[in-house]
C-alpha positions in Angstrom: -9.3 -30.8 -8.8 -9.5 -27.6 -10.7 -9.0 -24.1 -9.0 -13.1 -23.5 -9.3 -13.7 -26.9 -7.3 -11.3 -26.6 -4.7 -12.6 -23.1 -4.0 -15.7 -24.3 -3.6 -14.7 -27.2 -1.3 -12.8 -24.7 1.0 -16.3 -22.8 1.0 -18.1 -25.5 2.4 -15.6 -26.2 4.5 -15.7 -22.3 5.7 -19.3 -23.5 6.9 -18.4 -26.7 8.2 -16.8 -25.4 11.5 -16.7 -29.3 13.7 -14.2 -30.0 10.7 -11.9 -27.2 11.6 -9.2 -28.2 13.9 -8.7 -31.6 11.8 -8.3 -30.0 8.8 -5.4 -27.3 9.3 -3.1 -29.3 8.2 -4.6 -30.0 4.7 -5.5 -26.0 4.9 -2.3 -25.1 5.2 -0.7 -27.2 2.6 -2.5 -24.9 0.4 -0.5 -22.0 1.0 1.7 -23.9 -1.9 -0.7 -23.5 -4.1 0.1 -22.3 -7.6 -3.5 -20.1 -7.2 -3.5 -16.7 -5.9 -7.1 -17.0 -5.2 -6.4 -20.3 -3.3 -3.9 -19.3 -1.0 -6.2 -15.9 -0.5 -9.1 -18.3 0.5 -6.5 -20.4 3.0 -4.7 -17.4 5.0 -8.4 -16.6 5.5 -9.6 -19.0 6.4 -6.6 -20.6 8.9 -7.1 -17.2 10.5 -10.3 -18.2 11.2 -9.3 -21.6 12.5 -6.6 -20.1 14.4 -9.6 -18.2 15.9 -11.0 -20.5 17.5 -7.6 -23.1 17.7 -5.3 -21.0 18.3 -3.1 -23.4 19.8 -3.6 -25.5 16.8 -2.7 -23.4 14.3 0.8 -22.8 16.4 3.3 -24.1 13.9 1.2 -22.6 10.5 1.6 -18.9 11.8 5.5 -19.0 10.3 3.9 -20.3 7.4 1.5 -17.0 7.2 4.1 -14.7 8.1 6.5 -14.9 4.3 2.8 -13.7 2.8 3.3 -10.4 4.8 6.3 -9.9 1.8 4.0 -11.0 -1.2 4.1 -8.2 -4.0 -0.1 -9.4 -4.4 -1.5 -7.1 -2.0 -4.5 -9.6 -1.4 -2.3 -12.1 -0.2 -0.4 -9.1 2.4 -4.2 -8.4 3.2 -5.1 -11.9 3.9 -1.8 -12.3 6.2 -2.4 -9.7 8.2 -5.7 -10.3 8.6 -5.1 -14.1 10.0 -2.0 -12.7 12.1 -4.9 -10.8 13.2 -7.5 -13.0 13.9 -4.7 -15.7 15.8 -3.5 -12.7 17.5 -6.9 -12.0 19.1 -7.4 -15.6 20.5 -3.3 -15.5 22.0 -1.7 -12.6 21.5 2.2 -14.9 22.3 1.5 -16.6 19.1 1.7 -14.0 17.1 4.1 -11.3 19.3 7.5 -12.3 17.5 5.5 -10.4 14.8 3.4 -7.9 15.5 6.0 -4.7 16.0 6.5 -5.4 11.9 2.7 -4.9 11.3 3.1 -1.3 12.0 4.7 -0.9 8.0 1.4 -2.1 7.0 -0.1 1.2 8.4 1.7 3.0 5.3 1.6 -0.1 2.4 0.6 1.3 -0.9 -2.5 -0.5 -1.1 -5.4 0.6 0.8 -7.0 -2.7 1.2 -3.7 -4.0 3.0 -3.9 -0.6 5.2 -7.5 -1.8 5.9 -6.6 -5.2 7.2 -3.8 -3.5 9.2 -6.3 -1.5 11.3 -8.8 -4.7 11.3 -6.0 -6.7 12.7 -5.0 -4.5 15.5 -8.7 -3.7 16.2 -8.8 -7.9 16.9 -5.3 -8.0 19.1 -6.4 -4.8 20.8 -9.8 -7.0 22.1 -8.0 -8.7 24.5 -4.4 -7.8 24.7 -4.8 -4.0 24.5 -1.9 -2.7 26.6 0.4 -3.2 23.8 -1.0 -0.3 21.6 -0.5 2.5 24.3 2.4 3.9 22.6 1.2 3.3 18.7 -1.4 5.6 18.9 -0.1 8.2 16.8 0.3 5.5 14.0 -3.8 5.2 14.0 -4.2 8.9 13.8 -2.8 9.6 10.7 -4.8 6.9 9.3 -7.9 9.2 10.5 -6.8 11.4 7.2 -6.0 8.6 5.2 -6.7 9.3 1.0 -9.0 6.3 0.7 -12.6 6.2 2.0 -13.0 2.6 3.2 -9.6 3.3 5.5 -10.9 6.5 7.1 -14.0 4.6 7.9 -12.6 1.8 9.8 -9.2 3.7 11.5 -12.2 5.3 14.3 -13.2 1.6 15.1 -9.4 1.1 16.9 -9.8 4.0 19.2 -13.5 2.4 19.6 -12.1 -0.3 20.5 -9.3 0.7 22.5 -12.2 3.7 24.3 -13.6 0.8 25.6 -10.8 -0.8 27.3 -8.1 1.7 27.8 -9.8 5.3 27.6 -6.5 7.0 28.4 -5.1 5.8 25.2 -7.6 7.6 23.2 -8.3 11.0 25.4 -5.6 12.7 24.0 -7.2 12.0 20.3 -11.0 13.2 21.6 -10.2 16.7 20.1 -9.3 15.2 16.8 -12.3 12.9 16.5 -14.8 15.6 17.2 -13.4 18.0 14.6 -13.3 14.7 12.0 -16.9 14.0 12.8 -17.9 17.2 12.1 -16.2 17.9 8.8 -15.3 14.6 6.9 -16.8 14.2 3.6 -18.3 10.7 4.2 -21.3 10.1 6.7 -20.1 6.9 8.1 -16.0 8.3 9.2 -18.5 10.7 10.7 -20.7 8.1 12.8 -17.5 6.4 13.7 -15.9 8.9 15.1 -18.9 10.1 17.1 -18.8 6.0 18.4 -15.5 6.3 19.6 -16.0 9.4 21.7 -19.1 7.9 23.6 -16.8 4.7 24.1 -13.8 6.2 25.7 -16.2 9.3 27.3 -18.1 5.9 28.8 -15.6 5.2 31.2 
């Protein structure tokens, strides 16, 4: 099967969610594969699974983890981003790890700083006690160089105003003066959402 093909299978497979659980083992044998774009689509995609398995995907997640080392930043992106997504479903699965996500906050590629805020945006959903002394970590990504990160580092304290205001109160000051001033409309908006969530309760 060429590299084009067995993207495309793992596409329609993406869709084909009854076929999930059965097939992370076949997914995950494809974290060998000599394709960057393949393993990309696989970390991606046995995130996913892990998602909604998450006890299924139990003995792949020290198969994710080496990816966290990868000099592709697409492949560090994708790992974090399953670590991420397993995380959110049972935070144990992925604990042994998640203290070493933290370097990800300062990786030189601003896609793989991205996924590190998306990630702890999905662990902090259900298991956001851990984060209460990380905080400062997600403020300086607030003044981070590149765009697409400033937008997205509000969304933790969004997502931590909802759950654990206190975590967030002593940021409100900050926020406001970033959602008056930054540059780009949308860091703007998101600031303004994670004031109303963690002024909400």
């Amino acid at each position: 099967m060429t590299e084009s093909e067995l993207y495309k299978e793992l596409g329609i497979l993406t869709k084909d969610k009854d076929r999930w659980e059965e097939s992370i083992p076949y997914v995950s044998s494809l974290l060998a594969h000599e394709s960057v774009k393949i393993q990309a689509k696989a970390l991606w995609l046995l995130g996913e699974m892990g998602l909604a398995y998450p006890r299924s995907v139990q003995d792949v997640v020290p198969m994710i983890v080496p990816f966290l080392d990868n000099p592709e930043s697409l492949l560090r992106e994708r790992a974090v981003n399953a670590l991420g997504r397993i995380g959110r479903a049972d935070y144990s699965l992925i604990e042994p790890y998640w203290t070493g996500l933290f370097r990800f906050a300062s990786d030189e590629a601003a896609n793989v700083r991205l996924s590190f805020i998306w990630a702890s945006e999905n662990i902090a959903t259900n298991t956001p006690n851990v984060y209460a002394d990380h905080m400062p970590v997600f403020a300086e990504l607030l003044h981070d160089a590149d765009d697409k990160v400033r937008m997205e580092a509000p969304e933790i304290f969004r997502v931590l105003g909802k759950r654990r205001p206190e975590f967030v109160r002593p940021y409100l000051e900050l926020l406001r003066q970033i959602s008056e001033t930054d540059g780009n409309r949308v860091v703007r908006i998101h600031c303004l959402g994670a004031i109303k969530a963690a002024e909400a309760k």
